[in-house]
RODO-2510 file (C-alpha; in nm, 4 decimals, decimal comma):
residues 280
     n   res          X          Y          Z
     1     x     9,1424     2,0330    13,6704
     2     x     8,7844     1,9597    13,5761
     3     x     8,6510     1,9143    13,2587
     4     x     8,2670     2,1180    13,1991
     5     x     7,9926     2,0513    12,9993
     6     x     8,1621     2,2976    12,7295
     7     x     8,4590     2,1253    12,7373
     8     x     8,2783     1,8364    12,5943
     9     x     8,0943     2,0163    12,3736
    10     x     8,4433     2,1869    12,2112
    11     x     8,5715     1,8475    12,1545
    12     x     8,3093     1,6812    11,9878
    13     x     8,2393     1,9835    11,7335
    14     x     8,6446     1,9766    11,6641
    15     x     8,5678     1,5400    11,6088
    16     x     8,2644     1,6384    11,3861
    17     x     8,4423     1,9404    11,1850
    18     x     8,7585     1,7116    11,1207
    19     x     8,5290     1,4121    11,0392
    20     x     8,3451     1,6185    10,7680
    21     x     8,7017     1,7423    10,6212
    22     x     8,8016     1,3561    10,6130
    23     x     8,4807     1,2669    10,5199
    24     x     8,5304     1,5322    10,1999
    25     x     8,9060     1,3986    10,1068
    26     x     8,8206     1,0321    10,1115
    27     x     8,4974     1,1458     9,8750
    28     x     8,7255     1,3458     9,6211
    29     x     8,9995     1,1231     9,6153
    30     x     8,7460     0,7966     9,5619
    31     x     8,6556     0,9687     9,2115
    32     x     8,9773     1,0649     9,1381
    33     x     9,0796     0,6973     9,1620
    34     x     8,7815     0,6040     8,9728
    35     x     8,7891     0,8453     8,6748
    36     x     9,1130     0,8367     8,4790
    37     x     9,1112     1,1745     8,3105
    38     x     9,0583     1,3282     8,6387
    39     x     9,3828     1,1326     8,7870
    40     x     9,5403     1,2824     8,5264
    41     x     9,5098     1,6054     8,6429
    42     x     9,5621     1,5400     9,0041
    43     x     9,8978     1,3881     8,9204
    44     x    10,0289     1,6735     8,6914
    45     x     9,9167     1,9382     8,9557
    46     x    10,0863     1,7016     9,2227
    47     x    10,3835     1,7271     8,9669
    48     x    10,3734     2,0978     8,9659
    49     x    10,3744     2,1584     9,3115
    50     x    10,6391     1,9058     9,4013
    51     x    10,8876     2,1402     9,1375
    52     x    10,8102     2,4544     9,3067
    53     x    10,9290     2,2871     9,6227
    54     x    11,2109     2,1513     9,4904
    55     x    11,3044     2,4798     9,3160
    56     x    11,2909     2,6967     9,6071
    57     x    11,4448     2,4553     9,8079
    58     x    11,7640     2,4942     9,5705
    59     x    11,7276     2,8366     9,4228
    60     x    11,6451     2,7866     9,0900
    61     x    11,4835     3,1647     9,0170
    62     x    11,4213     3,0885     8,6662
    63     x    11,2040     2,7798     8,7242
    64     x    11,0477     2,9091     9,0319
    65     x    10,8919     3,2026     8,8586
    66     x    10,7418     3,0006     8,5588
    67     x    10,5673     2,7455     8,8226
    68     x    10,4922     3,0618     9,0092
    69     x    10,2794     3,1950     8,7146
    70     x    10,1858     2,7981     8,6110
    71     x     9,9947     2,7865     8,9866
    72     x     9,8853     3,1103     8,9441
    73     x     9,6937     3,1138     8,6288
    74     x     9,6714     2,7176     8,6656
    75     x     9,3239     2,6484     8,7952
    76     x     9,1565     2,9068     8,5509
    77     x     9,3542     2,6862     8,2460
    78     x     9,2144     2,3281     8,4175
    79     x     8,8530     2,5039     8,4635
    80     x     8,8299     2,6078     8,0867
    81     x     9,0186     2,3264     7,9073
    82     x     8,8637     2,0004     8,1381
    83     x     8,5228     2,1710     8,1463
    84     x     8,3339     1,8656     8,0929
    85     x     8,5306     1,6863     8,2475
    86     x     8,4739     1,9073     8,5527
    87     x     8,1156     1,9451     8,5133
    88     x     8,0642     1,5582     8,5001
    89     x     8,2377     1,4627     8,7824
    90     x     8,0073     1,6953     8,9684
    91     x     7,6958     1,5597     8,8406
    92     x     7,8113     1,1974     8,9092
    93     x     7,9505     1,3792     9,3143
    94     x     7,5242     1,4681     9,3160
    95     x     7,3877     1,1248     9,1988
    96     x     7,5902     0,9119     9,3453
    97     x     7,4764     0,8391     9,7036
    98     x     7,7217     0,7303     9,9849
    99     x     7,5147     0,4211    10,1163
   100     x     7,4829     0,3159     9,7046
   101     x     7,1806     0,3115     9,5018
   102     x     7,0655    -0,0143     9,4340
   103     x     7,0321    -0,3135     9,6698
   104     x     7,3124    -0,5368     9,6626
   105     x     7,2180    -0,8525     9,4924
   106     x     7,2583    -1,2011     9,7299
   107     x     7,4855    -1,5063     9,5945
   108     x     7,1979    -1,6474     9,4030
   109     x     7,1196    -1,3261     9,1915
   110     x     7,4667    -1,3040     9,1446
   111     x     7,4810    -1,6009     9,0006
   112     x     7,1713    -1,5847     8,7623
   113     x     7,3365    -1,2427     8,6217
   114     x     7,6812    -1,3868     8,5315
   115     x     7,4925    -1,6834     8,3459
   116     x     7,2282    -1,4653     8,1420
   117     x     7,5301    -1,2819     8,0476
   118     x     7,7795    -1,5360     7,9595
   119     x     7,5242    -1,7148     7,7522
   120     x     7,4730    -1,4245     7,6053
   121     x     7,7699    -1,2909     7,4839
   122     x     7,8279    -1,7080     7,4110
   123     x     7,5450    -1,6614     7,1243
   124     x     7,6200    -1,3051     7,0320
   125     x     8,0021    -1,4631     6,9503
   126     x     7,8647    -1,7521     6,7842
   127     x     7,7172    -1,5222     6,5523
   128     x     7,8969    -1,2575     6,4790
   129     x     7,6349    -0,9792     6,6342
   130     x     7,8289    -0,6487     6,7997
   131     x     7,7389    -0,5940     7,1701
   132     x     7,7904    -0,3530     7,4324
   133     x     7,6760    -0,4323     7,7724
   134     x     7,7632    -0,1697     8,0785
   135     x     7,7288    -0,2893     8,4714
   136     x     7,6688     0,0411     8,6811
   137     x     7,8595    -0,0195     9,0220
   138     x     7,9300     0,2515     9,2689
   139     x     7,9148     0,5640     9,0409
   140     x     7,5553     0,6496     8,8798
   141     x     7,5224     0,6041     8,5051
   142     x     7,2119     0,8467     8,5230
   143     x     7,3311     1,0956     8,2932
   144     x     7,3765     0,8435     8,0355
   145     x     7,0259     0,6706     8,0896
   146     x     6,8411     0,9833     8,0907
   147     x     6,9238     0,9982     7,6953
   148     x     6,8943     0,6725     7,6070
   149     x     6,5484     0,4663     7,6196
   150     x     6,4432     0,3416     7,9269
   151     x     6,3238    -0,0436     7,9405
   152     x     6,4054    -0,1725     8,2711
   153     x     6,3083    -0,5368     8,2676
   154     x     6,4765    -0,8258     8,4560
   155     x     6,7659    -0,9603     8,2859
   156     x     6,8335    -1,2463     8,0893
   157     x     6,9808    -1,3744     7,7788
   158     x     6,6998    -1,3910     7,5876
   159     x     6,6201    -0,9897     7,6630
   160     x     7,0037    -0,9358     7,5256
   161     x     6,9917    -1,1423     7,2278
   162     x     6,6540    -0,9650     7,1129
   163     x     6,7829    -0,6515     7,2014
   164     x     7,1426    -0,6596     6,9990
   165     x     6,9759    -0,8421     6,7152
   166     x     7,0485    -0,7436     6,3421
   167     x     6,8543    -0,4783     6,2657
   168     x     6,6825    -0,3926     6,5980
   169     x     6,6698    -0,0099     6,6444
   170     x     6,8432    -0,0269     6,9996
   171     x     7,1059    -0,2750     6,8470
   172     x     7,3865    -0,0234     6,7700
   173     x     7,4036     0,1631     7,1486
   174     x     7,4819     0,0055     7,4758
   175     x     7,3018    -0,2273     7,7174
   176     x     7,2960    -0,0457     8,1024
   177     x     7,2271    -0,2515     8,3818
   178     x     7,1675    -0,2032     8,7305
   179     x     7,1719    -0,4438     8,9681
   180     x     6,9636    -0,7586     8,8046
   181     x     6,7743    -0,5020     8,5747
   182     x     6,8078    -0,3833     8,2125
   183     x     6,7165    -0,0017     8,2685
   184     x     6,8293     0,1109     7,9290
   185     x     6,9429     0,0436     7,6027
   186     x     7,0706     0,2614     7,2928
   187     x     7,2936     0,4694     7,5316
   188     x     7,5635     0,6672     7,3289
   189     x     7,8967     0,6766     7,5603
   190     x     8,2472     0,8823     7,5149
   191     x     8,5013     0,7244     7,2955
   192     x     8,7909     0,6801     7,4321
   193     x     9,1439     0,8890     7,3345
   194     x     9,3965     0,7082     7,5740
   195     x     9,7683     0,6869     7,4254
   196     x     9,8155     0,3885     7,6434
   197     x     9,6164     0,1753     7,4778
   198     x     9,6123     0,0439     7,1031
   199     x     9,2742     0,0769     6,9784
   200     x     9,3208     0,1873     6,6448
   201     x     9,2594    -0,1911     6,5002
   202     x     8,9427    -0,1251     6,6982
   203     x     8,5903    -0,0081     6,6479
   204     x     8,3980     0,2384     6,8317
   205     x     8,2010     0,0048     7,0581
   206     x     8,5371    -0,1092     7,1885
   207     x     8,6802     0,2573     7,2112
   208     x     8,3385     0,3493     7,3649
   209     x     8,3630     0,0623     7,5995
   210     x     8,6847     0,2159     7,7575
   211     x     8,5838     0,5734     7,7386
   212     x     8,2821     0,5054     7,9989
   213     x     8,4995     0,2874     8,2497
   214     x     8,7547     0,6052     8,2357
   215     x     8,5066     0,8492     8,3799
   216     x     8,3291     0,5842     8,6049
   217     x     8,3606     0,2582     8,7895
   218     x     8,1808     0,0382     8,5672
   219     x     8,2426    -0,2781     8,3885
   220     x     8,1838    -0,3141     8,0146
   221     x     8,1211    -0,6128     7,8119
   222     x     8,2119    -0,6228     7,4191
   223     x     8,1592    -0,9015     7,1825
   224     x     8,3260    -0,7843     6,8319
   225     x     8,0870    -0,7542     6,5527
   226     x     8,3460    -0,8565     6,2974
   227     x     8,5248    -1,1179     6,4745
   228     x     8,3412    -1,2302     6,7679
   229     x     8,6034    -1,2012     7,0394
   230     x     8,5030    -1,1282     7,3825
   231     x     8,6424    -0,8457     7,5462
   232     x     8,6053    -0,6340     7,9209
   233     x     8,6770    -0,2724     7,9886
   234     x     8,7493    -0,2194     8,3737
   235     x     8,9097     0,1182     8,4614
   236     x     9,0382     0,2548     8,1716
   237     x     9,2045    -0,0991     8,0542
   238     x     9,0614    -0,3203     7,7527
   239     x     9,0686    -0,7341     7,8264
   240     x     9,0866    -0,8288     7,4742
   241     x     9,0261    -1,1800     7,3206
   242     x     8,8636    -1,3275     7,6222
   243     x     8,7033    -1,7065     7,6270
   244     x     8,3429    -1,7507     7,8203
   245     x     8,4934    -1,8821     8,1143
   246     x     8,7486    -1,5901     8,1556
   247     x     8,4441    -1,3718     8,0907
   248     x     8,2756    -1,5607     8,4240
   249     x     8,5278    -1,5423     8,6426
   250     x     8,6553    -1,1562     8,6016
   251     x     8,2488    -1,1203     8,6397
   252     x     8,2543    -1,3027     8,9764
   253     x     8,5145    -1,1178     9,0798
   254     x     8,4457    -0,7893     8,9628
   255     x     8,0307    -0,7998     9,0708
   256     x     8,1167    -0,9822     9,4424
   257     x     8,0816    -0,6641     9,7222
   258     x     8,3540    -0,5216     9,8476
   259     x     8,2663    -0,6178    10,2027
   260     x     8,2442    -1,0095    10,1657
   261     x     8,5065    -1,2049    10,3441
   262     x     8,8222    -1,3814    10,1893
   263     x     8,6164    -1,7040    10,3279
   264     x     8,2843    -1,6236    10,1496
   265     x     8,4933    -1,5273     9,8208
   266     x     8,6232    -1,8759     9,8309
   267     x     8,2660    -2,0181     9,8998
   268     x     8,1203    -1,7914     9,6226
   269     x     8,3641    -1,8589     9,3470
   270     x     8,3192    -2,2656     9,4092
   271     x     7,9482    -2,2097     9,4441
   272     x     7,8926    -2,0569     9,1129
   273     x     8,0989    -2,2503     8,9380
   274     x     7,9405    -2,5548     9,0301
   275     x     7,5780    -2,3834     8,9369
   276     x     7,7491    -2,2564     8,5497
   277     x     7,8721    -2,6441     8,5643
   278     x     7,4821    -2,7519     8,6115
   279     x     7,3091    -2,5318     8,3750
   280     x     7,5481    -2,6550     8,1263
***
């Protein structure tokens, strides 16, 4: 049995067509794992479909017929109550670009970013002057630059302190950054409404901190205006009360690319330390 030219041609547009499908999923689930309202959803309708199963499997009639109605009329509830929720993650699914958007930055710039920053939140602390500083990763922050106003200067702690100082007109919003740029500042984000954690003793930089890092995959960085603590929002979760060097490390850890070997981790987490050690 031979195998012809459109033999060969069969198979590879069956590769390609199941490609794209897997290509889709791994897409759809990525921002599901990276916004938490959205994973939300996706585990109650994962929920609702495993009790339908389970119902016909053991004849519940009663139950079956209420899910039957819940899957029915399901996806026109989601649509209308999670609008915005919807419509976000679609505008983040058309900025956000597979290969990424900005260059990733070499050990060195790594380095100079987690110092600026750590001496600046250092001073901020010292003096008792709010902050709110957001690192754009994977998922574009372009819908919340494109109201806020645009600066984008290179970094440093100087820049920050200026920027977040008592009565500055930008001093109230939030700091974006990209890469080893400031591109914005003023930026207004969601507050956050999460049961799980206890922000009610908090203020609405902190609560606005969390709210961003639930619909994206960014990293947020707080220093209290009446207290001075340091704090990080990753995913959803608050890091409250943090020192300078706790601040450092998580930013090593959370800025290094995913790609880097467990060898150049180790190499990279010895190598800045020794450089904070120097320019201290």
């Amino acid at each position: 049995m031979s195998i012809t030219v459109t033999d060969i041609v069969s198979i590879i547009k069956k590769i390609i067509d199941i490609s794209i499908v897997w290509l889709v999923f791994y897409v759809v689930l990525k921002n599901i794992k990276n916004n938490v309202k959205l994973s939300l959803i996706f585990k109650g309708v994962a929920i609702v479909i495993l009790l339908k199963f389970a119902s016909d499997l053991f004849g519940f009639t009663t139950i079956g017929v209420l899910l039957e109605y819940v899957i029915m009329y399901g996806p026109l509830a989601l649509i209308i109550i999670f609008q915005p929720e919807i419509r976000n993650i679609l505008e983040q699914l058309g900025r956000n670009q597979l290969l990424g958007r900005h260059k990733v930055l070499t050990v060195d710039e790594r380095e100079k970013l987690v110092y600026q920053l750590v001496s600046a939140m250092d001073y901020l602390s010292k003096q008792r002057i709010g902050a709110l500083m957001v690192i754009e990763r994977d998922i574009s922050l372009g819908n919340y630059i494109d109201k806020a106003k645009n600066i984008y200067a290179d970094l440093s702690s100087d820049l920050l302190i200026s920027i977040f100082f008592p009565n500055n007109p930008l001093h109230d919003g939030g700091v974006i950054i990209q890469g080893n740029k400031i591109t914005c500042a003023g930026a207004v984000f969601p507050t956050s409404s999460s049961s799980k954690l206890s922000l009610k003793h908090l203020g609405t930089r902190h609560r606005a901190a969390v709210g961003v890092t639930e619909e994206t995959d960014c990293v947020s960085l707080i220093v209290s205006e009446e207290t001075g603590r340091l704090s990080i929002a990753i995913k959803g979760e608050l890091f409250y009360n943090l020192t300078t060097d706790d601040v450092r490390m998580m930013l090593i850890d959370e800025l290094r690319p995913k790609q880097e070997s467990v060898t150049d981790e180790e190499y990279d987490i010895e190598n800045e330390e020794d450089i904070y050690e120097e320019n201290n």
